[in-house]
Structure formats: C-alpha cells, structure tokens
mmCIF file of the N, C-alpha and C atoms, coordinates in Angstrom:
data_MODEL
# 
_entry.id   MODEL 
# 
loop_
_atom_site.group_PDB 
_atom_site.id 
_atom_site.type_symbol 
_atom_site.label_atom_id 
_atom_site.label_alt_id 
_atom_site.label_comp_id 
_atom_site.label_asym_id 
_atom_site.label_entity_id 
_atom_site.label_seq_id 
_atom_site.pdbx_PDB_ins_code 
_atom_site.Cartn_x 
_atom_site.Cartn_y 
_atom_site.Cartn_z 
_atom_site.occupancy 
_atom_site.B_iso_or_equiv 
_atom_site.pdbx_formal_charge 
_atom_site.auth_seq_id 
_atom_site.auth_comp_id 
_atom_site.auth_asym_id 
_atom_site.auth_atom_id 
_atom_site.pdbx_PDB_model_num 
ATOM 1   N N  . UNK A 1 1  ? 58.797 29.740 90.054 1.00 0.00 ? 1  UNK A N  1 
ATOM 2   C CA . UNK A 1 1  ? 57.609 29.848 89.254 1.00 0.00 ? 1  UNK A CA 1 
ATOM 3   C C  . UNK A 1 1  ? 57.622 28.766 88.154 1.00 0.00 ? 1  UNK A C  1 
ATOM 4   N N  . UNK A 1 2  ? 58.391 28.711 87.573 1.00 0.00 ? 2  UNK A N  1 
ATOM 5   C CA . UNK A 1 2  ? 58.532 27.609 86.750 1.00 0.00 ? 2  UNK A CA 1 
ATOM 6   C C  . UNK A 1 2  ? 58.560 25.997 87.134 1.00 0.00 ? 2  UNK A C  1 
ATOM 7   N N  . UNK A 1 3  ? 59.530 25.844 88.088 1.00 0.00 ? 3  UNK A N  1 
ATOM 8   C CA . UNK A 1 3  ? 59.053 24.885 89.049 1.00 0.00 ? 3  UNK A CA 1 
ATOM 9   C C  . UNK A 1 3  ? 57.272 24.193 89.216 1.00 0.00 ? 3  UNK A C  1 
ATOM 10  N N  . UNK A 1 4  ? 56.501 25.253 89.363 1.00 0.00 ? 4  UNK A N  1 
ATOM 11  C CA . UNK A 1 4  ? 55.059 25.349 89.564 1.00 0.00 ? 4  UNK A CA 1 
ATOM 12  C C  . UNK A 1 4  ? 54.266 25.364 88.151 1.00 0.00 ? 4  UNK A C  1 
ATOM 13  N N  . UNK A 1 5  ? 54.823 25.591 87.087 1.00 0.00 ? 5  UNK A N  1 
ATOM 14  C CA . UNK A 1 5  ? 54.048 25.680 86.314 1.00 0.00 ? 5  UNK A CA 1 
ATOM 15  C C  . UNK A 1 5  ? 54.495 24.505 85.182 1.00 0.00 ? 5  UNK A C  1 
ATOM 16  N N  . UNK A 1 6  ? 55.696 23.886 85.627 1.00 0.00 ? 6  UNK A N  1 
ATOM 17  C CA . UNK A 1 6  ? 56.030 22.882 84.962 1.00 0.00 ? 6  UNK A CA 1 
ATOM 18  C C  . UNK A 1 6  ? 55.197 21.563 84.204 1.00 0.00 ? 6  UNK A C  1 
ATOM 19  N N  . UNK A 1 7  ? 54.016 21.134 85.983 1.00 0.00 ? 7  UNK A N  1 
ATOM 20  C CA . UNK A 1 7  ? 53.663 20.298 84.961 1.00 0.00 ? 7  UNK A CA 1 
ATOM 21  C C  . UNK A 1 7  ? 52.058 20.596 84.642 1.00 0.00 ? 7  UNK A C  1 
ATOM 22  N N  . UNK A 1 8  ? 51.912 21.967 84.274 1.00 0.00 ? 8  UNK A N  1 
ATOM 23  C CA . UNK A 1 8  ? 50.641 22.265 84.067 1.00 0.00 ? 8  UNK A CA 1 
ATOM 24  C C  . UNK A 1 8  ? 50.579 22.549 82.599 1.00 0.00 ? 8  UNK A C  1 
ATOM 25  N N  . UNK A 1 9  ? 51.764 22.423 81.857 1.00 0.00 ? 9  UNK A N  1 
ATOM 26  C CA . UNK A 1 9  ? 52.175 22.237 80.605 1.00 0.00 ? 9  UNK A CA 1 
ATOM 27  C C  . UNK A 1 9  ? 53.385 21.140 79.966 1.00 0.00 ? 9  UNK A C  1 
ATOM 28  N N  . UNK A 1 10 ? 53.265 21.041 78.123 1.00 0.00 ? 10 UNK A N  1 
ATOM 29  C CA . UNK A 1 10 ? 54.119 20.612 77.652 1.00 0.00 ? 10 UNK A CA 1 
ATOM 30  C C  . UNK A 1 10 ? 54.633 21.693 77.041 1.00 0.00 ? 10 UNK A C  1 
ATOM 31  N N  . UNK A 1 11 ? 54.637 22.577 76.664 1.00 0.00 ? 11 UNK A N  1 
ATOM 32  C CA . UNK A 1 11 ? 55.110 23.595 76.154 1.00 0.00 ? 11 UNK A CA 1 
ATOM 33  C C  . UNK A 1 11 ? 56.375 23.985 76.708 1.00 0.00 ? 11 UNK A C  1 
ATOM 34  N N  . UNK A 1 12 ? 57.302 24.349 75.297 1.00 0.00 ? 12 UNK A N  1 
ATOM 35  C CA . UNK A 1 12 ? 58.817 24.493 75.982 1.00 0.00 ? 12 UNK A CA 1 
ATOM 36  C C  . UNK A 1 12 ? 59.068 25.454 76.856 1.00 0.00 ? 12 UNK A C  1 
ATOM 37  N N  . UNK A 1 13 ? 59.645 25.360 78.107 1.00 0.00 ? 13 UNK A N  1 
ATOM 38  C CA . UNK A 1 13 ? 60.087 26.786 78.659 1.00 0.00 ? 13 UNK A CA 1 
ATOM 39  C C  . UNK A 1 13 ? 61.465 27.246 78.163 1.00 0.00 ? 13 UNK A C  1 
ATOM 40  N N  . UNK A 1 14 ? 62.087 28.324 78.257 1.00 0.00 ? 14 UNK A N  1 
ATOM 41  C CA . UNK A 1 14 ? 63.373 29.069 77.710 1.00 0.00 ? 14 UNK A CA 1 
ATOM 42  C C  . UNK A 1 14 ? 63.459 29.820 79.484 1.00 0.00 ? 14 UNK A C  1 
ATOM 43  N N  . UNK A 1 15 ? 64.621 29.245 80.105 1.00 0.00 ? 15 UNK A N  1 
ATOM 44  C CA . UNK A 1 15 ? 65.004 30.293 81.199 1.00 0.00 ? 15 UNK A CA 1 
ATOM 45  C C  . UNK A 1 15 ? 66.216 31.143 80.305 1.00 0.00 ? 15 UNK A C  1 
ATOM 46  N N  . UNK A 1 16 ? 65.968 32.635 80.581 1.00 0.00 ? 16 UNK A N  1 
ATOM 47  C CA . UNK A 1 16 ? 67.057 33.684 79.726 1.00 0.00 ? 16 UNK A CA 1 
ATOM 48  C C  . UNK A 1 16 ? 67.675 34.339 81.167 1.00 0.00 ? 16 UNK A C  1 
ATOM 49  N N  . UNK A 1 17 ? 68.418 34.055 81.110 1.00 0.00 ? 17 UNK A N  1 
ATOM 50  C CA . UNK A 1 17 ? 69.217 34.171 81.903 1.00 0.00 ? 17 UNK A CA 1 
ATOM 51  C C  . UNK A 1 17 ? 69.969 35.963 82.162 1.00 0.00 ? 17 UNK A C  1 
ATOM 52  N N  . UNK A 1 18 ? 69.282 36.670 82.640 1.00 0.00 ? 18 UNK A N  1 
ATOM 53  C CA . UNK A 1 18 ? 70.224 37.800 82.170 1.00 0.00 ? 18 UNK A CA 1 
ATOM 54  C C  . UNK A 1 18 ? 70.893 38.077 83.739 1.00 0.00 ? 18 UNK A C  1 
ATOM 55  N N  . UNK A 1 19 ? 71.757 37.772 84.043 1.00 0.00 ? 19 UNK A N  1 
ATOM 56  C CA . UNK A 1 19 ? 72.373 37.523 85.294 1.00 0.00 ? 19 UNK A CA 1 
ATOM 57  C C  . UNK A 1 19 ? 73.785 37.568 85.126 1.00 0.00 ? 19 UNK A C  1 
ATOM 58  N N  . UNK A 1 20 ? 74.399 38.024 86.176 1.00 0.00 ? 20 UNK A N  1 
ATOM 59  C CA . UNK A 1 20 ? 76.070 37.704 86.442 1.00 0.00 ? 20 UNK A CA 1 
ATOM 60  C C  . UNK A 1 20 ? 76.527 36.328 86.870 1.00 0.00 ? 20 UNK A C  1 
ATOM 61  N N  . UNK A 1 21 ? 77.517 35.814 86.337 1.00 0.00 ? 21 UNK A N  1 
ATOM 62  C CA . UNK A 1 21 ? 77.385 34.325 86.668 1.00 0.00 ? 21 UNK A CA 1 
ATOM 63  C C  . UNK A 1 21 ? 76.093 33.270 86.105 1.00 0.00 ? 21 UNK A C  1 
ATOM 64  N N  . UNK A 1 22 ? 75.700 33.495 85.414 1.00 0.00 ? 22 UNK A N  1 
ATOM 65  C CA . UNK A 1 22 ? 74.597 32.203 85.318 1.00 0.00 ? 22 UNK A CA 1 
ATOM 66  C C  . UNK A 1 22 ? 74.651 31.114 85.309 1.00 0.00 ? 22 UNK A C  1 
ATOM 67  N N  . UNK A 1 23 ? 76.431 30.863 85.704 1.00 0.00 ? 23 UNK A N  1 
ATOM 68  C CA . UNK A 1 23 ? 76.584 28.942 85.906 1.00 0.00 ? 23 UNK A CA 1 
ATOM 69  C C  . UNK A 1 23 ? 76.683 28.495 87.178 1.00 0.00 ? 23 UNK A C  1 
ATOM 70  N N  . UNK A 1 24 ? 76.323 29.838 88.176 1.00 0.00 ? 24 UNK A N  1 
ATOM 71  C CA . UNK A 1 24 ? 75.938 29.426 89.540 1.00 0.00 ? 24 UNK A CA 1 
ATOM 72  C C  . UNK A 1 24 ? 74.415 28.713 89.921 1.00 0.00 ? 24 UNK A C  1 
ATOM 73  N N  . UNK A 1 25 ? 73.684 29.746 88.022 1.00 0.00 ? 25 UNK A N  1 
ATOM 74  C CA . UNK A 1 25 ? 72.478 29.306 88.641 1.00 0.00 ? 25 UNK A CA 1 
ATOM 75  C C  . UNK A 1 25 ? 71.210 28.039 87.599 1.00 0.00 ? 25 UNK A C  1 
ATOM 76  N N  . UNK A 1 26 ? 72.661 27.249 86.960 1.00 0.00 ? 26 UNK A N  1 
ATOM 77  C CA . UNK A 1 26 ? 72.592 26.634 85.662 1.00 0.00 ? 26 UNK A CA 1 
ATOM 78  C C  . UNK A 1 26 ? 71.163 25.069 86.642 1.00 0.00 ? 26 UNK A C  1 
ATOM 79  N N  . UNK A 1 27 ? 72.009 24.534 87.462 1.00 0.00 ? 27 UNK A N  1 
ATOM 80  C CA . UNK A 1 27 ? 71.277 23.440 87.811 1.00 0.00 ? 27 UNK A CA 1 
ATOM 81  C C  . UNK A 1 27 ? 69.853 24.156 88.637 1.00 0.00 ? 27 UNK A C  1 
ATOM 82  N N  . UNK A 1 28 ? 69.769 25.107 88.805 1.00 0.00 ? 28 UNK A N  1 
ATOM 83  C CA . UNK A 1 28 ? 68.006 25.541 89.385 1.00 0.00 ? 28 UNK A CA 1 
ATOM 84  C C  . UNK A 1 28 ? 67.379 25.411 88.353 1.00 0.00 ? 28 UNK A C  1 
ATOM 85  N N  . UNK A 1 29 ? 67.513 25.671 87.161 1.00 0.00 ? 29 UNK A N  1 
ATOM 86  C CA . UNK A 1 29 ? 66.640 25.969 86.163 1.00 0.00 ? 29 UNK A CA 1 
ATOM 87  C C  . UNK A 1 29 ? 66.673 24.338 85.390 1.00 0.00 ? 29 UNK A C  1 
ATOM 88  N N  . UNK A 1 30 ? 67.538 24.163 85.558 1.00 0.00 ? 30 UNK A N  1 
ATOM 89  C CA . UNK A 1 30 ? 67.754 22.448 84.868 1.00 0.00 ? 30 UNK A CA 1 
ATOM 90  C C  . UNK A 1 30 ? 66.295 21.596 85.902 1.00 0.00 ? 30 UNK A C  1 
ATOM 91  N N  . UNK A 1 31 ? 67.006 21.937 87.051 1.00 0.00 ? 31 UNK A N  1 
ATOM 92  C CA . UNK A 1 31 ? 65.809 20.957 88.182 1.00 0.00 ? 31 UNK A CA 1 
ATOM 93  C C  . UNK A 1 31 ? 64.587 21.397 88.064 1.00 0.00 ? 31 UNK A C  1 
ATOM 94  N N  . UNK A 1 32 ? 64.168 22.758 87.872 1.00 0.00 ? 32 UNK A N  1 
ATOM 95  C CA . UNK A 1 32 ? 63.021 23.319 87.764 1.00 0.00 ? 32 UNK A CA 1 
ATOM 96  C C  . UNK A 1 32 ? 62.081 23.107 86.087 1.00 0.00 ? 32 UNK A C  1 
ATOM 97  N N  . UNK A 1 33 ? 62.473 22.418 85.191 1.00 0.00 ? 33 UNK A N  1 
ATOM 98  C CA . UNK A 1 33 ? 62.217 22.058 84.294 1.00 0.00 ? 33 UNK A CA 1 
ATOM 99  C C  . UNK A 1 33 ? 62.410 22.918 82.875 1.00 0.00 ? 33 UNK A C  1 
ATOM 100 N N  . UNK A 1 34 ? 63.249 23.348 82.932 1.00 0.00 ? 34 UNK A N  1 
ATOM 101 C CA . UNK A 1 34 ? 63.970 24.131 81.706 1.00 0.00 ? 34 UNK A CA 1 
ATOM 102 C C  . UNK A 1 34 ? 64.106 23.316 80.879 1.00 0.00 ? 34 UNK A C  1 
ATOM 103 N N  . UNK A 1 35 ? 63.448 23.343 79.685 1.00 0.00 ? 35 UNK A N  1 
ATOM 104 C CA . UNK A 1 35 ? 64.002 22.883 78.252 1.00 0.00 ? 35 UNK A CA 1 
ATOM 105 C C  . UNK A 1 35 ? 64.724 23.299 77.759 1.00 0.00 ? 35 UNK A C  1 
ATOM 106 N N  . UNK A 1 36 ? 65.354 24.647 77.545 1.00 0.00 ? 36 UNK A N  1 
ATOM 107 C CA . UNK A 1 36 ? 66.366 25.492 76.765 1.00 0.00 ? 36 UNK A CA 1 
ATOM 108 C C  . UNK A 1 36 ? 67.027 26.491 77.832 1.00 0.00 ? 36 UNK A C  1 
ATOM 109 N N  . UNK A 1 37 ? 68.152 26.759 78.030 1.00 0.00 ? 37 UNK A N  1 
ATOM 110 C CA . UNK A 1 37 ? 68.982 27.896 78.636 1.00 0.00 ? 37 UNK A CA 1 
ATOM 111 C C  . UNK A 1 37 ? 69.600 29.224 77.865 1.00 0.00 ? 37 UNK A C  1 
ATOM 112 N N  . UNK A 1 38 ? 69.013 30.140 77.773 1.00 0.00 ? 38 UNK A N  1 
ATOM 113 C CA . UNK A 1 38 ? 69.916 31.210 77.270 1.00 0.00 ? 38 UNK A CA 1 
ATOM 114 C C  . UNK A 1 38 ? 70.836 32.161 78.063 1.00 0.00 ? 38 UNK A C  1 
ATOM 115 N N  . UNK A 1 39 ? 72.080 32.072 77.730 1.00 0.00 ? 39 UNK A N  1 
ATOM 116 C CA . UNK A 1 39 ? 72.497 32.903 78.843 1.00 0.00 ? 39 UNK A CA 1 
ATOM 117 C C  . UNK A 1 39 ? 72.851 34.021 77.787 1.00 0.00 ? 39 UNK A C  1 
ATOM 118 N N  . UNK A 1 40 ? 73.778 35.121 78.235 1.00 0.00 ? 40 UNK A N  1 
ATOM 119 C CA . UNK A 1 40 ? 74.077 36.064 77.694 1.00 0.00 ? 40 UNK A CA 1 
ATOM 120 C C  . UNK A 1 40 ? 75.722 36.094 77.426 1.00 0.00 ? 40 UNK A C  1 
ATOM 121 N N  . UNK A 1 41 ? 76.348 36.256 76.090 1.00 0.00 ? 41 UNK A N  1 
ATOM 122 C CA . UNK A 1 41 ? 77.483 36.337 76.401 1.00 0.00 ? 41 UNK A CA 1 
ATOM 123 C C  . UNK A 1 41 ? 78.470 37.068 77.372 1.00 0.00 ? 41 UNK A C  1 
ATOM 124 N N  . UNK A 1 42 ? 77.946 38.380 77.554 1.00 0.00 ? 42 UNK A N  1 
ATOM 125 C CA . UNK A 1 42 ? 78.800 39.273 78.513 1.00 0.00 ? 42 UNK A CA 1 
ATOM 126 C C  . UNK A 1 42 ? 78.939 38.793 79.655 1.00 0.00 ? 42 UNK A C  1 
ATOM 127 N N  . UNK A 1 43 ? 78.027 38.136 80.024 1.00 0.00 ? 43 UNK A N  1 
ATOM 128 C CA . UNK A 1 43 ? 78.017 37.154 81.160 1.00 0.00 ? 43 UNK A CA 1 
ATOM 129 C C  . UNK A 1 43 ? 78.788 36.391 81.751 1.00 0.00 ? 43 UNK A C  1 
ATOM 130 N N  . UNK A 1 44 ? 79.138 35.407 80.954 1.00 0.00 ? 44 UNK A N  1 
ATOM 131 C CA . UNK A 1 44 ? 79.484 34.438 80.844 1.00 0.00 ? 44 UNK A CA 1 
ATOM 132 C C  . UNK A 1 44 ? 80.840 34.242 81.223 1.00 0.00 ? 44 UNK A C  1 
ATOM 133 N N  . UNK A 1 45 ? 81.617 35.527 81.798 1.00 0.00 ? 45 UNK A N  1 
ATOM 134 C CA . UNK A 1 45 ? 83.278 35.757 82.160 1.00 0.00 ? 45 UNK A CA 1 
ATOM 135 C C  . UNK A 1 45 ? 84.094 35.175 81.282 1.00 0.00 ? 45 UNK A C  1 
ATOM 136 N N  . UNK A 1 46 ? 83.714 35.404 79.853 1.00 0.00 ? 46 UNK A N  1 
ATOM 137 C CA . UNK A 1 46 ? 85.222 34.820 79.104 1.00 0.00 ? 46 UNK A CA 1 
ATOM 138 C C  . UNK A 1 46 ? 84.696 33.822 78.677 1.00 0.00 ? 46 UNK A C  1 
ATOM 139 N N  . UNK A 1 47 ? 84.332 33.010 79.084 1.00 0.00 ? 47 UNK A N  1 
ATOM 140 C CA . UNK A 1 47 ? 84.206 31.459 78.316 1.00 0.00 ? 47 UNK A CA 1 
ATOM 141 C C  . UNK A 1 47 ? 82.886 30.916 78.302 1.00 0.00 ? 47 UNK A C  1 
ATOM 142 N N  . UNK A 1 48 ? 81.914 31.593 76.993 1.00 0.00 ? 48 UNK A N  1 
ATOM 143 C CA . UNK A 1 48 ? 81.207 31.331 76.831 1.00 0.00 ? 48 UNK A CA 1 
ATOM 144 C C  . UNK A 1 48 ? 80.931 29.709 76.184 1.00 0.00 ? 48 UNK A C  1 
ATOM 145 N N  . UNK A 1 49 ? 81.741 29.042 75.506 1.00 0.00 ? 49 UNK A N  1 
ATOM 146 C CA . UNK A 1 49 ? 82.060 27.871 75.133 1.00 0.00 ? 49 UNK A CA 1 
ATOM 147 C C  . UNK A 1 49 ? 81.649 26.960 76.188 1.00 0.00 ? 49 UNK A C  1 
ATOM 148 N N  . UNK A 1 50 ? 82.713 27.022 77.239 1.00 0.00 ? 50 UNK A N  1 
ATOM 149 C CA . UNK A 1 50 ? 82.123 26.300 78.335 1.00 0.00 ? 50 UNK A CA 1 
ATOM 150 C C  . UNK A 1 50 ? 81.065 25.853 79.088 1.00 0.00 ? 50 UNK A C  1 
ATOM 151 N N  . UNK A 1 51 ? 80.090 27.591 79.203 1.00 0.00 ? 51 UNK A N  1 
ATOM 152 C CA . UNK A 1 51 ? 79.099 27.410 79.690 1.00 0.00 ? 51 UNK A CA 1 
ATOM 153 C C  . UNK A 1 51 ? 78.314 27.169 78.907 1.00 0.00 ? 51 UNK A C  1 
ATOM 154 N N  . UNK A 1 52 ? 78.239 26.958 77.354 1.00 0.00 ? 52 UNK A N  1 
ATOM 155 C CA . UNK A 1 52 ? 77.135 26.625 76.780 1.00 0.00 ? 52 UNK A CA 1 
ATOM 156 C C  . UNK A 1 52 ? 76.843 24.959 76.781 1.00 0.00 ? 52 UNK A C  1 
ATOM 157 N N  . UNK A 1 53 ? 78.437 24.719 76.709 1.00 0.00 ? 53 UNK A N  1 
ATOM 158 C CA . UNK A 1 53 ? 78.745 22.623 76.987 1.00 0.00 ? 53 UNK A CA 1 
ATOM 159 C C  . UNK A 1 53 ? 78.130 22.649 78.120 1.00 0.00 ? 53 UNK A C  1 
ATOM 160 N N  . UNK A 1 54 ? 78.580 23.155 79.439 1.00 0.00 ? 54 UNK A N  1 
ATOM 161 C CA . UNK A 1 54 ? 77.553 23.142 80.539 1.00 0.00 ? 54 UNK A CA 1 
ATOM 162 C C  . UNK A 1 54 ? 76.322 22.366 80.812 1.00 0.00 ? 54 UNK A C  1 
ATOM 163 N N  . UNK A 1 55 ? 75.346 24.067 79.429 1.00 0.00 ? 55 UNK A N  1 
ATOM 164 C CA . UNK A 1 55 ? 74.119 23.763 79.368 1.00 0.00 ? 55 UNK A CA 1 
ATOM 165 C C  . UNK A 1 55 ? 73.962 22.406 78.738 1.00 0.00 ? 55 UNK A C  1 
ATOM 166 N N  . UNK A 1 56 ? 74.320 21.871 77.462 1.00 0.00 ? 56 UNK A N  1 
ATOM 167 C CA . UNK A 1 56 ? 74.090 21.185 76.685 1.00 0.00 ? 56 UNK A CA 1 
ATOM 168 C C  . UNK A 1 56 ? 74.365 19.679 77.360 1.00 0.00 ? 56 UNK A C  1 
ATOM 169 N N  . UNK A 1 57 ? 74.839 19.698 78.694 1.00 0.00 ? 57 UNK A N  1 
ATOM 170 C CA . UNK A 1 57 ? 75.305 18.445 78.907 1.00 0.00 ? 57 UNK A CA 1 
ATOM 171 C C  . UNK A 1 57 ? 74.398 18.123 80.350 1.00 0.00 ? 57 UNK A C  1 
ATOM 172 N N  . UNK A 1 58 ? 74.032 19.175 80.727 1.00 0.00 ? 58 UNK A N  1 
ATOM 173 C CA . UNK A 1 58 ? 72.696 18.760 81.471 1.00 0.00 ? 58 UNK A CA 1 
ATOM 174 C C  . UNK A 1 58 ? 71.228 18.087 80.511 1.00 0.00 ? 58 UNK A C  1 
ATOM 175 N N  . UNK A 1 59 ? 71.595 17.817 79.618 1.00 0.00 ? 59 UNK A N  1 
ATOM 176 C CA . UNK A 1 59 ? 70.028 17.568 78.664 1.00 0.00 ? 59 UNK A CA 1 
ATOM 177 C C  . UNK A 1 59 ? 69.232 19.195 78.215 1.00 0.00 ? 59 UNK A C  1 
ATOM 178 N N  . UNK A 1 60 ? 70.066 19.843 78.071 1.00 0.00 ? 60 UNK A N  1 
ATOM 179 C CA . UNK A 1 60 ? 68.489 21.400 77.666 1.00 0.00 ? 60 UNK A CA 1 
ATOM 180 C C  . UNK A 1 60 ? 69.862 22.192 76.539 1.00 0.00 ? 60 UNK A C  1 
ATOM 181 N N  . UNK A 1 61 ? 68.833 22.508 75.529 1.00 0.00 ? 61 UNK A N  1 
ATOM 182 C CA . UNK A 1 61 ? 69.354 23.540 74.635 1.00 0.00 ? 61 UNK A CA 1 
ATOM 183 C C  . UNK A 1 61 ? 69.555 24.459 75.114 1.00 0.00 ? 61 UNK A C  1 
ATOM 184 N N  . UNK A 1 62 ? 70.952 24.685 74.152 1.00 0.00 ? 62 UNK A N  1 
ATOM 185 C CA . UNK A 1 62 ? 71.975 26.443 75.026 1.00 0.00 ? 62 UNK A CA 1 
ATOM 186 C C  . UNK A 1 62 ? 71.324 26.980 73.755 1.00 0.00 ? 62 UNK A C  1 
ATOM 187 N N  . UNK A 1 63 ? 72.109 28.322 74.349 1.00 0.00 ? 63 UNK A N  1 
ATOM 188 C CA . UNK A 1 63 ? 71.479 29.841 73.649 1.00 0.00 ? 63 UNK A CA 1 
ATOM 189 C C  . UNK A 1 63 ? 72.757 30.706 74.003 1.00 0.00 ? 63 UNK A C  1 
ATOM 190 N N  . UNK A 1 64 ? 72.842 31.431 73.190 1.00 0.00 ? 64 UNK A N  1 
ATOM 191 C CA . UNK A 1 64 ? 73.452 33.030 73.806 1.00 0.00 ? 64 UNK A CA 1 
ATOM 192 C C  . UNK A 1 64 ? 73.010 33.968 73.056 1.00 0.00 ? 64 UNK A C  1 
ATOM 193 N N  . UNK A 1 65 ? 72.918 34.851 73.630 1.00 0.00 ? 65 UNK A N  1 
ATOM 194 C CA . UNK A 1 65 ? 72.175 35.830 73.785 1.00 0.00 ? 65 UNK A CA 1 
ATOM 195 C C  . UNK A 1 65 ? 73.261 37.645 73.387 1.00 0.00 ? 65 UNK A C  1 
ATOM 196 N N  . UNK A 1 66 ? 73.071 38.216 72.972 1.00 0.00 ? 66 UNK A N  1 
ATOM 197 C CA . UNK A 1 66 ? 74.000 39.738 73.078 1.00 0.00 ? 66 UNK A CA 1 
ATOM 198 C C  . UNK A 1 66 ? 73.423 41.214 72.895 1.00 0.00 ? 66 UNK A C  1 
ATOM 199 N N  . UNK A 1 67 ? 73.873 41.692 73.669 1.00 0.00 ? 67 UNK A N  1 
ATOM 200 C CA . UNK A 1 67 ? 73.458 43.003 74.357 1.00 0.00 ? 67 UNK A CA 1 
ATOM 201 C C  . UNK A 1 67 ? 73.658 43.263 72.684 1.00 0.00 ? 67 UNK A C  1 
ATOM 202 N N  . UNK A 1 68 ? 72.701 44.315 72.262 1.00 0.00 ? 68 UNK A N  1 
ATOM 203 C CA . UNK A 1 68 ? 72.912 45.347 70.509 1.00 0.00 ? 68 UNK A CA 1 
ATOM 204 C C  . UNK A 1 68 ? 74.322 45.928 70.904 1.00 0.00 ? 68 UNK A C  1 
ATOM 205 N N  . UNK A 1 69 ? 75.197 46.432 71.480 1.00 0.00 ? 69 UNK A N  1 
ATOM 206 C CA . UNK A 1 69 ? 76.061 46.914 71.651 1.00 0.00 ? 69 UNK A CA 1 
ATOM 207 C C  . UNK A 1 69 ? 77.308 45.731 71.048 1.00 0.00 ? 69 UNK A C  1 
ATOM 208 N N  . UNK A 1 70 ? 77.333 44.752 71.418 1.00 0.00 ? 70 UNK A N  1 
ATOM 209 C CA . UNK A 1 70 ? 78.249 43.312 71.678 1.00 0.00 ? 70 UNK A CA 1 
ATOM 210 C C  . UNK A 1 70 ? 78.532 43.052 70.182 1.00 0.00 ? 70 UNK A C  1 
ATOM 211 N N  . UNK A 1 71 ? 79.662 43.502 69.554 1.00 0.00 ? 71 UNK A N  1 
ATOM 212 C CA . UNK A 1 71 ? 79.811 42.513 68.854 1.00 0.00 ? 71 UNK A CA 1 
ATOM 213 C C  . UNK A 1 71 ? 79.571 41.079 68.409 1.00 0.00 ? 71 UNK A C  1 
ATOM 214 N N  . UNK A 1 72 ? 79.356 40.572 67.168 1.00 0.00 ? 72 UNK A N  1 
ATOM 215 C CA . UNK A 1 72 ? 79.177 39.513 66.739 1.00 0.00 ? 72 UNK A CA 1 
ATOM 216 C C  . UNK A 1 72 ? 80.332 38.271 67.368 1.00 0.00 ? 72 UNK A C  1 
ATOM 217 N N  . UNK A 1 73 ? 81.482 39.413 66.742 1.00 0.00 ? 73 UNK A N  1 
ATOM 218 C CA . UNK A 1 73 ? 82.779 38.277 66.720 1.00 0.00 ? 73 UNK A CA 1 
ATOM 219 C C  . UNK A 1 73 ? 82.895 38.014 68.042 1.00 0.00 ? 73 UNK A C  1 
ATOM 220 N N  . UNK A 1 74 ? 82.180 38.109 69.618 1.00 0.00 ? 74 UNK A N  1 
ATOM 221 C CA . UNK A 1 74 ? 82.435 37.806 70.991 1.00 0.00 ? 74 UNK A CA 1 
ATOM 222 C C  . UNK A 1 74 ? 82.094 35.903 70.693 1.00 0.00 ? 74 UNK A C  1 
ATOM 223 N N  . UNK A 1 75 ? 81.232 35.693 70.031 1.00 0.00 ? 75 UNK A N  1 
ATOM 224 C CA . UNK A 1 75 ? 80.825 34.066 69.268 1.00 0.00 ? 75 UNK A CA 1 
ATOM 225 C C  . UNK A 1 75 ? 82.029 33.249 68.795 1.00 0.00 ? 75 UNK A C  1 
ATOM 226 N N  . UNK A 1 76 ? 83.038 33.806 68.740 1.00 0.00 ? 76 UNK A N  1 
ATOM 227 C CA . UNK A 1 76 ? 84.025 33.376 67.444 1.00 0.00 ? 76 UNK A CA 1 
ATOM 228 C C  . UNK A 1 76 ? 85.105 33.209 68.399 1.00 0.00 ? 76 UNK A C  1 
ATOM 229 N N  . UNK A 1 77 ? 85.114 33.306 69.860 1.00 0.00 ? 77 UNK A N  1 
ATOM 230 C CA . UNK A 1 77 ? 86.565 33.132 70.919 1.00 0.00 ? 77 UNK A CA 1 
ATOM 231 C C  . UNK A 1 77 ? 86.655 31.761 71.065 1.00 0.00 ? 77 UNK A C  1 
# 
C-alpha cells in the first residue's frame, strides 16, 4: 500500500513496525518509500541498537517504540 501511494504524495510516511523480527522486514519498507522506521523495542531480540543503525543507515529515521508495560531503562542496554 505504501508502495502505491508513495508517489501520490510528499508527505512523510512512518512504517511502525509492530512485528516479530522487523529486520527481516527493514528493506520492504525502505524500497517501498518509508521516510521513518519505528520498530518496537520488545521486538527487536536484544539489540535494539543495532537495528536502529540498521534503520539509520538505509537513509530513513529510526524510532522505537514501547509497549506501557516496558520499562524505560530497555533504551539504556
């Protein structure tokens, strides 16, 4: 969908990622015209660091994201 609606705007898109693994599904959303990636920390198996360099090194602003339950300090590993 985004793919399709890409160039019917300039307006930023945000793919939020609320998924298991979302660095399986980092380059669809990159190719499909994502300006920003949010994934979720719980997600992210441990190394959210990584996957945010990931995002940031395809060209699109990272994000993370946390369940109200999730501690703050999960940011701080």
């Amino acid at each position: 969908m985004m793919k399709a609606l890409r160039p019917a705007t300039k307006k930023p898109f945000d793919a939020h990622l609320m998924m298991v693994h979302p660095e399986r599904h980092l380059r669809g959303f990159v190719d499909a015209g994502a300006d920003s990636i949010t994934v979720h920390a719980e997600a992210a198996g441990g190394d959210l660091r990584t996957l945010l360099e990931s995002i940031r090194r395809s060209g699109r602003r990272a994000g993370a994201a946390l369940n109200p339950s999730t501690p703050v300090s999960v940011l701080h590993r």
